[in-house]
N, C-alpha and C positions, 0 to 999 in steps of 0.2 A: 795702179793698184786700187784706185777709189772703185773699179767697177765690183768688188769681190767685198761680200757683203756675209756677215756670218751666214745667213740663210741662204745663200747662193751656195756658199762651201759645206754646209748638209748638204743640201741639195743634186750636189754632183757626189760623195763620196756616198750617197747611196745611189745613184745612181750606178756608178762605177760598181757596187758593191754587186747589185741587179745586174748587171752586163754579164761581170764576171763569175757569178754564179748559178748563172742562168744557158750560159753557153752551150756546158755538156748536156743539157736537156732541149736545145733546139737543135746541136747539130751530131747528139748520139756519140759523144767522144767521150774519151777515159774522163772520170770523176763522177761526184755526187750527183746525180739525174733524178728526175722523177718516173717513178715505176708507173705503169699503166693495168688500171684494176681489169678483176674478167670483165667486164663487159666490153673492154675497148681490145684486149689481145688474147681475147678466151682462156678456158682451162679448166679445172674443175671444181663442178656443186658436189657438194655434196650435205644429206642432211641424215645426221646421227640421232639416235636414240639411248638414252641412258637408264641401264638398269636399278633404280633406287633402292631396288630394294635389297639388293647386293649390297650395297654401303652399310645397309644394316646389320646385317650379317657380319661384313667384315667387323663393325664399329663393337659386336660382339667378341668377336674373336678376338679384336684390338685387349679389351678391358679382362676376358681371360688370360692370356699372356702377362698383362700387370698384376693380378692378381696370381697366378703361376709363382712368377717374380720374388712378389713380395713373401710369400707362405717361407718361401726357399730362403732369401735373405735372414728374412724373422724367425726363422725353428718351426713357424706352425705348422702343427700339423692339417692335413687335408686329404682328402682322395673324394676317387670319382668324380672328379673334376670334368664334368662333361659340356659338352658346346650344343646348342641347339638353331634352328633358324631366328627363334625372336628371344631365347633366353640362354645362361648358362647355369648350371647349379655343380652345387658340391657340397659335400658335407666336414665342418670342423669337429673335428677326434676331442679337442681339448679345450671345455668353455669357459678357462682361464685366459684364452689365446680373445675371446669374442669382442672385447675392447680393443685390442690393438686394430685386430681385426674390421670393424665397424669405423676408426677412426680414420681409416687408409678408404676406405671404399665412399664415407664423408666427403675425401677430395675429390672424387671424380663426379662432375657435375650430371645432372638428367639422371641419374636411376632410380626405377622401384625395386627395392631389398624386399623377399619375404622370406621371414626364417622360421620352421616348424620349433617343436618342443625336443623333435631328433637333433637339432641343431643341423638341419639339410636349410641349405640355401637356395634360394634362385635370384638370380638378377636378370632384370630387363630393363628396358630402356621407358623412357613415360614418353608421352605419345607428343608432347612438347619436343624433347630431344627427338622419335624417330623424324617429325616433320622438319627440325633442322637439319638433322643430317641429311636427309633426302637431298634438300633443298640446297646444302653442302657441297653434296656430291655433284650435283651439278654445275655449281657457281667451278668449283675444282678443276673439276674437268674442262672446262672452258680454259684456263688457266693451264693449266696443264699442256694440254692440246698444241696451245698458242706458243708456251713456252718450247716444248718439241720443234713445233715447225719454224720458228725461230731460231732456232740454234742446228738443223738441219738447213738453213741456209736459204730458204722460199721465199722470192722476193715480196714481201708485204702478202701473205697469209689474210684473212678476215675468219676472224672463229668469231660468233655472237651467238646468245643465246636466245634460244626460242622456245616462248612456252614456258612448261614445269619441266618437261624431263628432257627434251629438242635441243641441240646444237646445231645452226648451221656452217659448213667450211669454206671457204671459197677459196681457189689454189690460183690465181693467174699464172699463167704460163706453166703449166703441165698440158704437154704436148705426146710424149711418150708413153705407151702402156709399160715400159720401165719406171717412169718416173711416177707412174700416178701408181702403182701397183708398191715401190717404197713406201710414197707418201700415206696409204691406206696400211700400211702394215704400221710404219711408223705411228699415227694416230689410234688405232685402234688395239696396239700392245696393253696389254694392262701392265706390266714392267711389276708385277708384284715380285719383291725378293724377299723369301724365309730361309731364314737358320734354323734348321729342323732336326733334332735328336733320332737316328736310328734306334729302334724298340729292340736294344739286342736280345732281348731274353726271348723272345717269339721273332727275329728276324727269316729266321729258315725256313719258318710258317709261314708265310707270305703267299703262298699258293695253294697253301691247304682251309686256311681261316677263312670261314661264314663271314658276311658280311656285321651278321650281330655278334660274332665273336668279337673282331675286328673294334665294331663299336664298344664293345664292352670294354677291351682293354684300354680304350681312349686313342686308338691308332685310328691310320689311315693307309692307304694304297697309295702309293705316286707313282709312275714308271718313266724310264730313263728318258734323255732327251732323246740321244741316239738309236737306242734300240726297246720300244714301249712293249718289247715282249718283255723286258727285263723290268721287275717288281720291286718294291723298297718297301719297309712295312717301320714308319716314322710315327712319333708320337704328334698326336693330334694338336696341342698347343705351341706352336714357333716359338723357339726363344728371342729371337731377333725377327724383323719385316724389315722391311724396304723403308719405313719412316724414318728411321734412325739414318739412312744415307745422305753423305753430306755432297760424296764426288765418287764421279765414276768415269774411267777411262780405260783405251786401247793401249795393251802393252802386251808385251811378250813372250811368249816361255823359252824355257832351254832350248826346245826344236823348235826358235822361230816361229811359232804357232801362234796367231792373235789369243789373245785373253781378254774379263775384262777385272781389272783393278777396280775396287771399292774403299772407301774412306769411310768409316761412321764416327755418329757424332761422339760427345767426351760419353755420355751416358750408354752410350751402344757400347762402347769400347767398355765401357766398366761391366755390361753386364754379359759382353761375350769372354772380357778374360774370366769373369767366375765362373761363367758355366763350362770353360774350357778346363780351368785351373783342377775341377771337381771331374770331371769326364775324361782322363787320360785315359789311352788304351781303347774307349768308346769309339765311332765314329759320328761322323756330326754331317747331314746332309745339304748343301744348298740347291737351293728350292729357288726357280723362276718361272713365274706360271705356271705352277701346278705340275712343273717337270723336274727331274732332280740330273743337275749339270755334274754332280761331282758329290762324292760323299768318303772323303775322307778319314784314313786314322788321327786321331788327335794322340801327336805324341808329348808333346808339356803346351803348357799354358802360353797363351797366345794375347799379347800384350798388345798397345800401338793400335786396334779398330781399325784395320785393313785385311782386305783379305782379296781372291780371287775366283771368279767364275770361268770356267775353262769348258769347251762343248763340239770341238768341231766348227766354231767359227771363223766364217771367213771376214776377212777384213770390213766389208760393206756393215754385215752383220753384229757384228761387234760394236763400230760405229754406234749404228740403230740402237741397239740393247743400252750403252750407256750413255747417248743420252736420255731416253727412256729415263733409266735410274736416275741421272740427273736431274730432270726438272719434276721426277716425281713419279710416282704409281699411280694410275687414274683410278679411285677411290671406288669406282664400278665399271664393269661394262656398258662400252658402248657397241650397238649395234648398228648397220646399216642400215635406214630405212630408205635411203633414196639417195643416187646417184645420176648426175647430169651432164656430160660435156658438153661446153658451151667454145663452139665454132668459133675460128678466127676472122672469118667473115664477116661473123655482128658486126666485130669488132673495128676491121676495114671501112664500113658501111658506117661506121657511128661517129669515126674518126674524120670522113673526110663531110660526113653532112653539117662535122663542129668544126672543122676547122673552116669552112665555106660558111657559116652565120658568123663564127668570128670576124674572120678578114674579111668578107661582107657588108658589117655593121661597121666594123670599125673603118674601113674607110669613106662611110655614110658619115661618120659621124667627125673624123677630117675635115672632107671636102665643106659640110656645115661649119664648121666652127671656121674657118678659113674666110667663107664665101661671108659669112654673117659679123664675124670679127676681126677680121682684119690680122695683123699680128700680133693681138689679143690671140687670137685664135689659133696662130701657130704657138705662143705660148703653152696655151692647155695643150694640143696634141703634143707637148712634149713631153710633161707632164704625165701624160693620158701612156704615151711610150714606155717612162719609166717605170708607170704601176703597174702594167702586164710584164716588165722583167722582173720586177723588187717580188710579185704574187709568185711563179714560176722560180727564183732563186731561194726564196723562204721555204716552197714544200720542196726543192732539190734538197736542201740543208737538211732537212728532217728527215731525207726520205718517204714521203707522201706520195700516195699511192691516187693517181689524177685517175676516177671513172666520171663517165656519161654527166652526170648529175654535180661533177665538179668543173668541168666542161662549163656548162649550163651556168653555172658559177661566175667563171672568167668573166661569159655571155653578160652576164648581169652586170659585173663589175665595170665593163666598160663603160655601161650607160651612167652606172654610179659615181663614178669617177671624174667625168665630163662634167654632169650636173652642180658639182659644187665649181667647177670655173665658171660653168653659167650666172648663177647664182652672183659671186662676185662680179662677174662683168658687166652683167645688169645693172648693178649698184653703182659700179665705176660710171659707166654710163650716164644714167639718171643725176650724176653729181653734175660729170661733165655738160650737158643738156641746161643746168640750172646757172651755170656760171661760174663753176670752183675752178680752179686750178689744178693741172695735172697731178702734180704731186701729192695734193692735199686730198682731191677727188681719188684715188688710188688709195692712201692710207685708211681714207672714212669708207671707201667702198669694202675694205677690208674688214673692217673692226664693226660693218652694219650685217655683214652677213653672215659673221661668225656665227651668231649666236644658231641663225636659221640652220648653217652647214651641221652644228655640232649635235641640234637635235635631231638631224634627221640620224646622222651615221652611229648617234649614240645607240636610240632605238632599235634602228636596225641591226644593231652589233649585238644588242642583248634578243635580238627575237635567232639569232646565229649563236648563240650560246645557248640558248633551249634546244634547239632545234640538235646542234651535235652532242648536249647533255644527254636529251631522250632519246634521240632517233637512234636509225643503225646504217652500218654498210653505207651506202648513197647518199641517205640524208646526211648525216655525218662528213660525207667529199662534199656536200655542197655546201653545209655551214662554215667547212673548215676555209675552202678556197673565196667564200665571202668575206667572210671574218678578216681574211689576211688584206681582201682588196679594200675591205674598207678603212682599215689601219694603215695602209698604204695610198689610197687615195689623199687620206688629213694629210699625210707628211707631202705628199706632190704637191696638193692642189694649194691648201695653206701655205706649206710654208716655201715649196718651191718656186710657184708661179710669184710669188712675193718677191723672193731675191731675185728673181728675174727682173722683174720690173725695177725693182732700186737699182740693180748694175746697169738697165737701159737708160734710168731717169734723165743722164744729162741730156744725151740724143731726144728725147721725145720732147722736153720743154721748148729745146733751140727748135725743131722740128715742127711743130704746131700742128700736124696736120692728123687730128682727129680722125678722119675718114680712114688714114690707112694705120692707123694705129689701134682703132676701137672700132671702126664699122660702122662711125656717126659723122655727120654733117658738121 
């Protein structure tokens, strides 16, 4: 039991730990594996464009709806309550109301108010707010996006953002024009849902009202999902959006028909059952995209902030729509600017030219330590064995998604890895050479080269932490798979090759024979 030394018992139970987590990613079996990004197993670019200036627009419609709200909650009175692209106005009836009024519009940060002597309002946004929201909408969208294809199931996605208004996608393993033809609908939904009041007093009119009638009354046109010759003539301010959704899911109707089930938050739910509570008899339209799914009678008030969207979907479809809802409405459109399939071929091609520098290098770098050290040397390659499983079981653990440039990674870490047994053996050496004693010459060889091993990997570990802070995509696979080998190499090369050497100590004292133990005379 003397040979089993605390540092030896690290040493093996991460190893063991490396073996065995590391398996399903060398021989492709059920469990945690590492995915392989587009470049090594293809699938799709794609790079989007986001319309910001859409976020403004809605960020208006947003703050009219509040403002809607609050008139209604408070008694005030208002009308002409109109929406424009970069403003809303409306005029208050009662300038006993303009305190309250003024005090609520206070809380909502970024507006310029300009109020006449008519007591007509306009609100816009100050040019501070429109550049964050801009800049919002995309940061969102990004977010957004990832969220979607995340819970669509895509193994390791890459959404980053480029530029001011640029996203790019990257899909590995979309193969099918089924799948990339979901994955593009999924991404590029805008999943907007409004709760939208039917104009009943001019609904019949719907076919006959001028577009400036139309606008005068504060309405709008929407047409059905099903059949878009069929008209709806809804008031122009939503009472509810898709913001207030908290969950959304696939459930069913009477005829077994998908639907999808909605949850909104405590605040949604309080201001759909008032407007319900006030509106019996009315109907109340839901709104998805600018399509109207269903517009029911509202026969008593409707408590609990859930409800249903029902349209003819089929199960897939459904699906799609709430996650959508789920992880969010994308704040603006995004547009196509450019689409890429990227060949499996690269990927074939890039795979075996890295696995051939790996196995390559690495047993260059064997057969040296061997030929030069002796079994010093088979020490470190054991060492040197354990850091390519411990690096390969840590990104299986996470799920890490191994491209070209994390490859290239590995590549590096082997040589980095090795270098600190160098480093110590040298030292051992140099003792040995002067006249110390194995054991002694071992301990001081270790404790002279610390300092050198720590600054190099310290260094290097923070120029790897820039490097996946800024970078994107690739730089980022290659910080992360350094990072891990170099965290991984301290624990082998320190502290591993150390309990090795204690549990050998008795053997190599009685033994004396430096040549075949260090590769010296």
């Amino acid at each position: 039991m003397k040979i089993f030394n605390y540092r030896l018992v690290i040493f093996i139970l991460v190893t063991l730990f490396g073996v065995i987590f590391a398996i399903p990613s060398f021989t492709q079996s059920d469990g945690k594996k590492i995915s392989l990004g587009l470049d090594l197993q293809g699938g799709l670019h794609l790079l989007l464009g986001v319309q910001t200036q859409k976020a403004v627009e809605s960020k208006i419609k947003s703050i009219s709806a509040t403002v809607q709200y609050f008139a209604d909650d408070k008694d005030i009175l208002i009308e002409d309550l109109t929406i424009n692209p970069m403003n809303l106005t409306f005029i208050l009836l009662d300038d006993g109301e303009m305190t309250n009024l003024d005090v609520m519009l206070e809380d909502i940060k970024g507006l310029h108010i300009e109020k006449s002597s008519e007591l007509e309002y306009t609100i816009s946004l100050t040019d501070e707010q429109i550049s964050l929201t801009k800049d919002s909408a995309v940061s969102q969208a990004v977010e957004t996006i990832r969220n979607r294809l995340d819970q669509f199931g895509l193994a390791e996605p890459s959404v980053t953002r480029q530029g001011k208004t640029d996203i790019v996608v990257e899909l590995p393993g979309i193969k099918t024009q089924e799948e990339e033809q979901r994955a593009r609908e999924l991404i590029s939904r805008p999943a907007n849902l409004e709760l939208m009041a039917i104009d009943e007093v001019r609904a019949d009119q719907v076919y006959s009202l001028t577009d400036d009638e139309i606008k005068e009354f504060g309405d709008i046109v929407l047409p059905d999902s099903n059949d878009p010759s069929i008209k709806y003539l809804v008031r122009q301010i939503p009472i509810l959006t898709g913001s207030q959704v908290v969950d959304a899911r696939v459930a069913f109707d009477e005829g077994n028909q998908p639907v999808i089930s909605f949850t909104l938050s405590s605040f949604g739910a309080k201001v759909f059952g008032d407007f319900t509570s006030k509106s019996i008899g009315k109907r109340l339209a839901v709104v998805l995209d600018g399509k109207v799914f269903s517009a029911p009678y509202i026969r008593e008030r409707i408590g609990g902030g859930s409800g249903q969207i029902s349209g003819g979907f089929t199960v897939s479809e459904a699906g799609n729509v709430a996650i959508a809802l789920r992880s969010g409405a994308l704040p603006a459109p995004v547009i196509m600017l450019e689409k890429r399939s990227v060949g499996p071929s690269l990927g074939a091609d890039s795979i075996n030219a890295s696995i051939f520098a790996l196995v390559s290098g690495f047993l260059l770098v064997v057969v040296f330590m061997i030929v030069y050290y002796g079994i010093g040397g088979v020490i470190a390659n054991i060492a040197l064995v354990t850091n390519i499983f411990i690096i390969v079981a840590v990104m299986a653990m996470f799920g890490a998604t191994l491209t070209l440039p994390g490859m290239a990674g590995i590549v590096l870490t082997v040589g980095m890895a090795v270098d600190a047994n160098v480093i110590i053996s040298e030292r051992i050496r140099e003792l040995l050479k002067a006249g110390t004693s194995i054991p002694k010459a071992i301990e001081n060889g270790y404790n002279n080269a610390m300092s050198a091993i720590l600054d190099a990997n310290i260094t290097t570990l923070l120029v790897a932490v820039i490097l996946y802070a800024y970078g994107t995509g690739p730089i980022k696979g290659f910080a992360i798979t350094m990072s891990i080998g170099i965290l991984a190499s301290m624990i082998t090369a320190i502290l591993g090759t150390h309990g090795i050497y204690e549990a050998l100590m008795p053997k190599m004292t009685k033994d004396k024979n430096l040549k075949k133990w260090f590769g010296i005379s």
